[in-house]
ROPA-497575 format. One record per residue: residue number from 1; x, y, z of N, C-alpha, C, O in turn. Coordinates in steps of 0.2 Angstrom, whole numbers. Each point is the difference from the previous one (the first is absolute). Layout:
N
SITE seq  n_px  n_py  n_pz ca_px ca_py ca_pz  c_px  c_py  c_pz  o_px  o_py  o_pz
SITE NUM     X     Y     Z     X     Y     Z     X     Y     Z     X     Y     Z
...
END
This chain:
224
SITE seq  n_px  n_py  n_pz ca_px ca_py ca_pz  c_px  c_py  c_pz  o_px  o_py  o_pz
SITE   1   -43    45    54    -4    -5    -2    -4     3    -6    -3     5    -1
SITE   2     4   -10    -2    -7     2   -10    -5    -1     2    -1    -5     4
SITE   3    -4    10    -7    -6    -3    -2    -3    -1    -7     3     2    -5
SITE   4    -7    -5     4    -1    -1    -7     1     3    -5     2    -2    -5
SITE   5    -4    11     6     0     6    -5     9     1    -1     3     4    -3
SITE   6     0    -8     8     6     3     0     4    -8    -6     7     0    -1
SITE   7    -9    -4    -1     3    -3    -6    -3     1    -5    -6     1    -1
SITE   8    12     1    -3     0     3    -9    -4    -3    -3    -1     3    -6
SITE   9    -1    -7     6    -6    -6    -6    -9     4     3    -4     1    -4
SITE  10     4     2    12    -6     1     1    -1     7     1    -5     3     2
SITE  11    14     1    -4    -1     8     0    -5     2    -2    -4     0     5
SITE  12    -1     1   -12    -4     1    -2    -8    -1     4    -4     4    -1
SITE  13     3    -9     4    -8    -2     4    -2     6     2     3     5     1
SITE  14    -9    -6    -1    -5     7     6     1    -5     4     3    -5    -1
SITE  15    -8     8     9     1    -2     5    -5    -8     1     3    -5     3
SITE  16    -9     6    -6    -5    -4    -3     7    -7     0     2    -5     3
SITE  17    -1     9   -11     3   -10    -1     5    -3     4     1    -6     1
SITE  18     3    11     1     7    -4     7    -7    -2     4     1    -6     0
SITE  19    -5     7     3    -5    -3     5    -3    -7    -2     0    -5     4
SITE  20    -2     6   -12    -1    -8    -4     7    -3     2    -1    -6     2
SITE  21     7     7    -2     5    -4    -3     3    -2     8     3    -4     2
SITE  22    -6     9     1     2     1     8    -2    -9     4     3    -4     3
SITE  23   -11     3    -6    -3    -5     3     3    -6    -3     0    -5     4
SITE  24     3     4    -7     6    -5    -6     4    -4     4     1    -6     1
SITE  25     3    12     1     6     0     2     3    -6     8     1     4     5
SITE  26    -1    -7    -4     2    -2     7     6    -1     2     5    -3    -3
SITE  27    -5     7    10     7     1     3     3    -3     5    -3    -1     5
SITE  28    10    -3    -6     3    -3     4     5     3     2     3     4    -4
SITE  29    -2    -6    10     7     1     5     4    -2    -1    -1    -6     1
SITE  30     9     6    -3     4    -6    -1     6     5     5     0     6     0
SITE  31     3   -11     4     6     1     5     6     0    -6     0     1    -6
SITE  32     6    -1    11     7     3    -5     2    -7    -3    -2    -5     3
SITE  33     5     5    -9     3    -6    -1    -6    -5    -2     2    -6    -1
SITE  34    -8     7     1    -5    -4    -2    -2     0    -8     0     5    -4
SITE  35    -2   -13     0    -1    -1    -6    -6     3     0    -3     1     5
SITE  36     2     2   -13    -8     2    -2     0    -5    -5    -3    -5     1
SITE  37     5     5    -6     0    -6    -3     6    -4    -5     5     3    -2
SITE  38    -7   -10     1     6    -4    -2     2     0    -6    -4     1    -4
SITE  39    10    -1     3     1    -3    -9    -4    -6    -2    -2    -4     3
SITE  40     2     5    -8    -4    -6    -3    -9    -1     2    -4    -3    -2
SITE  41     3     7     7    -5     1     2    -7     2    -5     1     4    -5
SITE  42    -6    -7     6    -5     3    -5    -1     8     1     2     2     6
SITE  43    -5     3   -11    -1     5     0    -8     4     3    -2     0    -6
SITE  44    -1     1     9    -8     0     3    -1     7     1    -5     2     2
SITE  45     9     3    -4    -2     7    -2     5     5     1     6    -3    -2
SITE  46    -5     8     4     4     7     1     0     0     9    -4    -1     4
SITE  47    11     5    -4     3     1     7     1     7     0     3     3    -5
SITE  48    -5     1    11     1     6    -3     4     2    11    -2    -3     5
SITE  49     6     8    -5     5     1     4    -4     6     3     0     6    -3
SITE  50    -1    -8     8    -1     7     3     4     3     4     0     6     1
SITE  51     3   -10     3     5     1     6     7    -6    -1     0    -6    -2
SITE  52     4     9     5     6    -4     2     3    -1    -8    -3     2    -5
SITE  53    11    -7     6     4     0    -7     0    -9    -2     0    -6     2
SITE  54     0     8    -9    -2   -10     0     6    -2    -7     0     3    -5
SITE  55     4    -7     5     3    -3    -5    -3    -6    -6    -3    -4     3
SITE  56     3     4    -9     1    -3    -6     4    -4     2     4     3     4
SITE  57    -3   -11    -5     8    -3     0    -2    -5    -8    -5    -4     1
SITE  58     8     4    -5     1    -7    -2     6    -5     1     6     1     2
SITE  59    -8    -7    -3     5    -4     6     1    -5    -7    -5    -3    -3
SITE  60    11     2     2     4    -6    -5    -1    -6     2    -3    -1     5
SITE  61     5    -4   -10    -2    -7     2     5    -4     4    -1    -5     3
SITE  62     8     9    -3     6    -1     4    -1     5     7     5     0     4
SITE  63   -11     4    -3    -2     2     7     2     8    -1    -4     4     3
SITE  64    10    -1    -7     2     8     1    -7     1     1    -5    -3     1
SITE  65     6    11    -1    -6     5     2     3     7    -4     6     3     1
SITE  66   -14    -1    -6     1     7    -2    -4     2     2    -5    -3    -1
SITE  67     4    10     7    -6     4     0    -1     3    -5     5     3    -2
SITE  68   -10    -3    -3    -2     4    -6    -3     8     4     1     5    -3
SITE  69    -3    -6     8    -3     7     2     0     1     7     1    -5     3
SITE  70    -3    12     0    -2     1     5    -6     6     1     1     5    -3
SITE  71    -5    -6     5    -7     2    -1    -1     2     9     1    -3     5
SITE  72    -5    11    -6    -3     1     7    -8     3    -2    -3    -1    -5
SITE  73     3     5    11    -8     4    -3    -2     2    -4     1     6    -2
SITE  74    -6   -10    -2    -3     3    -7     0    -1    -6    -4     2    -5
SITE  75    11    -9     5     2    -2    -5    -6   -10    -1    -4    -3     4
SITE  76     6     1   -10    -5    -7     1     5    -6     1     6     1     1
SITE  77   -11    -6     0     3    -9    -2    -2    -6    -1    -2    -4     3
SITE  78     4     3   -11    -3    -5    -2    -4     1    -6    -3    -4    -3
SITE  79     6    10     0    -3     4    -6     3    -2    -6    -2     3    -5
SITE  80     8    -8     6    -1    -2    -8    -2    -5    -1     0    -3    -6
SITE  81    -3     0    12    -5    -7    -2    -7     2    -1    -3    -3    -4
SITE  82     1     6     6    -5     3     3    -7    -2    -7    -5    -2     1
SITE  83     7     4    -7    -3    -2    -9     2    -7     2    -3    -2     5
SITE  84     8    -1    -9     2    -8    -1    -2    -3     4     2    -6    -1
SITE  85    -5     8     8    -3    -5     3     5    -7     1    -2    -6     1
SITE  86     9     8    -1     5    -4     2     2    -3     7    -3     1     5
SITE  87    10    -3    -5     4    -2     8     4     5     2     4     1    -4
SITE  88    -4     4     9     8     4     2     4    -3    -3     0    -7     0
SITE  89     4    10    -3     6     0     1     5     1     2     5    -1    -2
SITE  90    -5     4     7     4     3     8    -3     0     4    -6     1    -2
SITE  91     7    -2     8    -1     2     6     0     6     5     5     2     2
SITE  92   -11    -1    -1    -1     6     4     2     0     9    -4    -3     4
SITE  93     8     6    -2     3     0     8    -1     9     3     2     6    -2
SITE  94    -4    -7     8     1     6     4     6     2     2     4    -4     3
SITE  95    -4    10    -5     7     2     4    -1     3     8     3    -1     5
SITE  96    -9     6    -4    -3     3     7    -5    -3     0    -4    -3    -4
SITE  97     2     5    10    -9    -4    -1    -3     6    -4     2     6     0
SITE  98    -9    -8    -2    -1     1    -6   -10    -2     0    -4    -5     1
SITE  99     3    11    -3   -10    -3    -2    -1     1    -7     1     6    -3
SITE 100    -2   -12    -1    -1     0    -6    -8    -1    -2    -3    -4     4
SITE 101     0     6    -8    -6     0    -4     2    -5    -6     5     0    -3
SITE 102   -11    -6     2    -3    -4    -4    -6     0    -2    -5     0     3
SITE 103     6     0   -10    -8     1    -3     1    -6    -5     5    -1    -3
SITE 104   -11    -3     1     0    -5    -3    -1     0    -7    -6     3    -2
SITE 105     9    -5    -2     1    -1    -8    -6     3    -2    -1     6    -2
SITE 106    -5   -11     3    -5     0    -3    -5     9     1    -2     4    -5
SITE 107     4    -3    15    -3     5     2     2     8    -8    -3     2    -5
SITE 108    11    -2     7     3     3    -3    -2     3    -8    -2     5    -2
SITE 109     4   -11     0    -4    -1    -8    -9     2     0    -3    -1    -6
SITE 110     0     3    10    -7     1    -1     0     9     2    -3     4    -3
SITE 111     8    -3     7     2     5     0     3     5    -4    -1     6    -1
SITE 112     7    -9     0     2     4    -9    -6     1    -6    -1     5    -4
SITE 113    -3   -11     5    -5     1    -7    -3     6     3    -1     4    -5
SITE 114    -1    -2     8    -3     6     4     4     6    -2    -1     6     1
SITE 115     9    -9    -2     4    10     4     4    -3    -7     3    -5     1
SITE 116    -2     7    -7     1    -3    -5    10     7     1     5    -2    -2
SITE 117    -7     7     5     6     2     1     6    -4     5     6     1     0
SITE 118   -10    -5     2     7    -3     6     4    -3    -4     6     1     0
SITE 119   -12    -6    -5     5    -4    -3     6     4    -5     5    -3    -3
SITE 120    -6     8     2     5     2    -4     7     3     6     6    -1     0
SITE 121    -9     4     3     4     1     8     3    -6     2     6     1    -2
SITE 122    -6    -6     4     2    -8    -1     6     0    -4     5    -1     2
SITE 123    -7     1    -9     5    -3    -5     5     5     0     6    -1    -1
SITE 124    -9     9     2     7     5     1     3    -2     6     6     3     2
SITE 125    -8    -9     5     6     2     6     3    -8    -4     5    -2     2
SITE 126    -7    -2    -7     3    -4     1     6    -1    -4     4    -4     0
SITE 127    -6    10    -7     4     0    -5     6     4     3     6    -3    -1
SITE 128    -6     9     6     4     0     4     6    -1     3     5     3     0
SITE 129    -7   -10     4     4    -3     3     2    -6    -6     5    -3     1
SITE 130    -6     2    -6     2    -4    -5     7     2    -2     5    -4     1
SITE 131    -7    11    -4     8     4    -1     2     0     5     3    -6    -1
SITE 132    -1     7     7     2    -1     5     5    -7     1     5    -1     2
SITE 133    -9    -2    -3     3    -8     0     4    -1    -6     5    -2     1
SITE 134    -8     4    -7     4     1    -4     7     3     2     5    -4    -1
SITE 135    -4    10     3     4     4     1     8    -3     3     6     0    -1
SITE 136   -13    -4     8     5    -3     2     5    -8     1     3    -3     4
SITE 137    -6     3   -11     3    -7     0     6     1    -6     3    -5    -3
SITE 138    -4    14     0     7     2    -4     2     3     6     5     2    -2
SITE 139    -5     1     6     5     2     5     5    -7     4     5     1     3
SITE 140    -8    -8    -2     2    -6     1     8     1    -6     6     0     1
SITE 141   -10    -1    -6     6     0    -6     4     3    -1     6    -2     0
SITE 142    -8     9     0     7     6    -1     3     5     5     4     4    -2
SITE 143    -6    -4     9     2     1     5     2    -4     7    -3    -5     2
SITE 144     8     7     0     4    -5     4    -2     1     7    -5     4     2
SITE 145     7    -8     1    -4    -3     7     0     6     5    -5     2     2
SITE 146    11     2    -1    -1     8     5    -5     3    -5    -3     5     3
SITE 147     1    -5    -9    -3     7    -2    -7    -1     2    -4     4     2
SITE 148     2   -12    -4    -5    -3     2    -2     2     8    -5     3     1
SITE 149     8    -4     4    -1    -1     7     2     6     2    -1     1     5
SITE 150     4     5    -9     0     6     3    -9     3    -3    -4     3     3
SITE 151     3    -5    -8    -8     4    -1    -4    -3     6    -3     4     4
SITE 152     2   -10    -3    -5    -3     7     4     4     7    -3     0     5
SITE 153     8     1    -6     1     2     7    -3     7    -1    -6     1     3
SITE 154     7     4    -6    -4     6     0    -8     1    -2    -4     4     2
SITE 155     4    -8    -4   -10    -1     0    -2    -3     8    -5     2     3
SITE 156     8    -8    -1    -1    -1     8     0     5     6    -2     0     6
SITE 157     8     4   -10     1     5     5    -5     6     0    -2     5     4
SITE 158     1    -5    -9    -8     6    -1    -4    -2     3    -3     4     4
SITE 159     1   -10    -5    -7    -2     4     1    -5     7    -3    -3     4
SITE 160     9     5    -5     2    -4    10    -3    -6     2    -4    -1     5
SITE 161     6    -3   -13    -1   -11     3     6     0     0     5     2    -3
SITE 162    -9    -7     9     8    -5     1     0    -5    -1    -4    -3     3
SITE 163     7    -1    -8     2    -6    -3     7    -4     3     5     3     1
SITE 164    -6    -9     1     6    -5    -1     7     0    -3    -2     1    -6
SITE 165     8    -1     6     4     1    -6    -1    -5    -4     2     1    -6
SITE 166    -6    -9     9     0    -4    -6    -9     4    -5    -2     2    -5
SITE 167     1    -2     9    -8     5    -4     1     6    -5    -3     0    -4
SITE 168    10     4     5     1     5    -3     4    -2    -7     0     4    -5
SITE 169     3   -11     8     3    -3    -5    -3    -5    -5     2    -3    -5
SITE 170    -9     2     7    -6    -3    -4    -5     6    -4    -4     0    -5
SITE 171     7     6     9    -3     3    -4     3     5    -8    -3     3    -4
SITE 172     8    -5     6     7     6    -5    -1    -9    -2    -5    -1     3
SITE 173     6    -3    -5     0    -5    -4     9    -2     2     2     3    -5
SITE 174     1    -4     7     7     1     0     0    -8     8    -5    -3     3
SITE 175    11     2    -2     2    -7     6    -1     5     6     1     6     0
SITE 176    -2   -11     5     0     4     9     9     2     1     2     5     2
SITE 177     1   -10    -5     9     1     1     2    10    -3     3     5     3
SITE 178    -8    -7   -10     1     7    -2    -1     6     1     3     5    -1
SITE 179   -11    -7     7    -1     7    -1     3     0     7    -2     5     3
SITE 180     5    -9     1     3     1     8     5     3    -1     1     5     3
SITE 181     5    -7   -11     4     2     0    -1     8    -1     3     5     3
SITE 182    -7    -3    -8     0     5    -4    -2     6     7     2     5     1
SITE 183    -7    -8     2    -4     5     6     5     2     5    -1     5     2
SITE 184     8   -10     1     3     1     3     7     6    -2     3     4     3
SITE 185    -3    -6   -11     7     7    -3    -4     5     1     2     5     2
SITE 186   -11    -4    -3    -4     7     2     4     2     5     2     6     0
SITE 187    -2   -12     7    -2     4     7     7     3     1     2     5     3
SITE 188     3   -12    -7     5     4     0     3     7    -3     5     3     4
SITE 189    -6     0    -8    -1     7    -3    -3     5     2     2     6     0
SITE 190    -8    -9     5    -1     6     4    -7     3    -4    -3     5     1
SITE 191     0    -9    -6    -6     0    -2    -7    -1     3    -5     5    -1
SITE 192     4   -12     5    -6    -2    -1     3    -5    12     5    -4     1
SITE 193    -9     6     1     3    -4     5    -6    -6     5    -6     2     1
SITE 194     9    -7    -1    -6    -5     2    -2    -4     7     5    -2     3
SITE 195   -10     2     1     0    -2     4    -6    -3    -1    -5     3    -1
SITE 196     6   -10     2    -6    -7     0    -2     2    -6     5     1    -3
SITE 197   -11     0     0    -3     0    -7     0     8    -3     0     3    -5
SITE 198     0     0    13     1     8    -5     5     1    -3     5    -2     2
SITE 199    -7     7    -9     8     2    -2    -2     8    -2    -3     3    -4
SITE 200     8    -1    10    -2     9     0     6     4    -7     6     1     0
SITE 201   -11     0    -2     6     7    -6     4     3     3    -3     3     4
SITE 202     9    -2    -3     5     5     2     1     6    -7    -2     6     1
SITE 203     5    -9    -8     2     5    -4    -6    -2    -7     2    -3    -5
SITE 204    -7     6     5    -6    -2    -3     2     1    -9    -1    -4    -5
SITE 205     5    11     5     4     3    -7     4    -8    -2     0    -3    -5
SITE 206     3     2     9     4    -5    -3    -2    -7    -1     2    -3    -4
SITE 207    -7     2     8    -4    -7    -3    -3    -1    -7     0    -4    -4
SITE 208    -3    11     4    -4     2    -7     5     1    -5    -2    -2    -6
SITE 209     7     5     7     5    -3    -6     2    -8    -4     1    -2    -6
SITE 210    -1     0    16     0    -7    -5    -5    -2    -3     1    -4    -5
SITE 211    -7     5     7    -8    -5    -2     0     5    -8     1     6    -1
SITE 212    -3   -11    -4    -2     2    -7    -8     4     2    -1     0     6
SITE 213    -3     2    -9    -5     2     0    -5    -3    -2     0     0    -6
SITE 214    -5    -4     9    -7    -4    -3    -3     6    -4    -1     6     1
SITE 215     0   -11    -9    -4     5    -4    -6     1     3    -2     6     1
SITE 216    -2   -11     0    -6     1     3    -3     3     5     2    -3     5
SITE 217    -5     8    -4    -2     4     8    -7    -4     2    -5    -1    -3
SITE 218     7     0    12    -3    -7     1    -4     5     7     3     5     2
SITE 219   -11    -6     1    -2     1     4     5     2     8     5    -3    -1
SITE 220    -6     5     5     5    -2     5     0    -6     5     4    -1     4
SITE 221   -10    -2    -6    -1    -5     4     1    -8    -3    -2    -5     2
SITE 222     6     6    -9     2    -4    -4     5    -1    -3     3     4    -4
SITE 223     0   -11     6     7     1     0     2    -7    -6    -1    -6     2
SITE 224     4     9   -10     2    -7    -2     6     2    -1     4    -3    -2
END
């Protein structure tokens, strides 16, 4: 479980201002598989993860589903509306149950004017995940569906989530057909072996050959 000093935007604080920022903050309980907030939804501050794992999804007008991210302890949500005072544009979902911190726009903003480093700490987690996102919507382009779905299988299996194959298949951006097919020549191979949602590494050398390497090196508890 995180505590406040333990998110990169507030490594810097003495003990003093996490206690200001501490009174801020309110913490909610959310069970597995539960909404934190909606698409389209208005934006009313920052979400910050103390426990448990939570999914990004944007969802199309013909209903597909991308998870844009997977976030655990430490990491935020709701940080690119958080300025523009905008709508989500994705949807936030539990994957475990999960206690999340809420601080409110207004609160927040009264508090950066005070800690004028956070805001710069802010704009470095969120430029970031920008490249990151960048990154990966030219690996959508120039790499093919196994090399995609071999890098998430090795990243999940470091941090031991277990995802859906249609979940892992929203998350590699690739069809559920595909990654069933693709997940099953693994098991066949003698790679990667599956039961219900886990998918246990058998030949780890050989996944990572297949998986390209993300340029951007990402938290551990952050998965684009």
């Amino acid at each position: 479980m995180a505590e406040l000093k333990d998110f990169r935007i507030f490594g810097e604080l003495d003990e003093r201002s996490l206690g200001e920022l501490r009174d801020q903050v309110k913490s909610i309980e959310y069970g597995k598989e539960e909404i934190i907030f909606q698409e389209g939804a208005p934006s009313f501050g920052l979400y910050l993860i103390f426990d448990g794992m939570v999914k990004l999804v944007k969802r199309t007008l013909r209903g597909k589903k991308q998870i844009l991210k997977l976030s655990g302890p430490g990491e935020l949500l709701g940080e690119t509306t958080l300025f523009d005072k905008g709508t989500h544009v994705a949807y936030s979902k539990t994957l475990t149950d999960a206690r999340i911190g809420f601080i409110e726009r207004g609160n927040f903003f009264y508090f950066l004017e005070k800690h004028p480093k956070t805001v710069f700490r802010t704009f470095e987690k969120i430029s970031e995940e920008l490249k990151a996102f960048q990154s990966k919507l030219a690996e959508r382009s120039y790499n093919s569906s196994k090399e995609r779905l071999a890098r998430f299988i090795l990243r999940l299996g470091k941090e031991d989530i277990e995802l859906s194959r249609a979940e892992l298949a929203e998350l590699a951006g690739v069809s559920s057909k595909t990654a069933i097919r693709t997940l099953g020549e693994l098991e066949d191979r003698g790679f990667i072996k599956i039961e219900d949602r886990k998918i246990d590494i058998l030949n780890e050398e050989s996944i990572a050959n297949l998986a390209e390497p993300f340029p951007v090196s990402l938290k551990e508890n952050l998965i684009i």
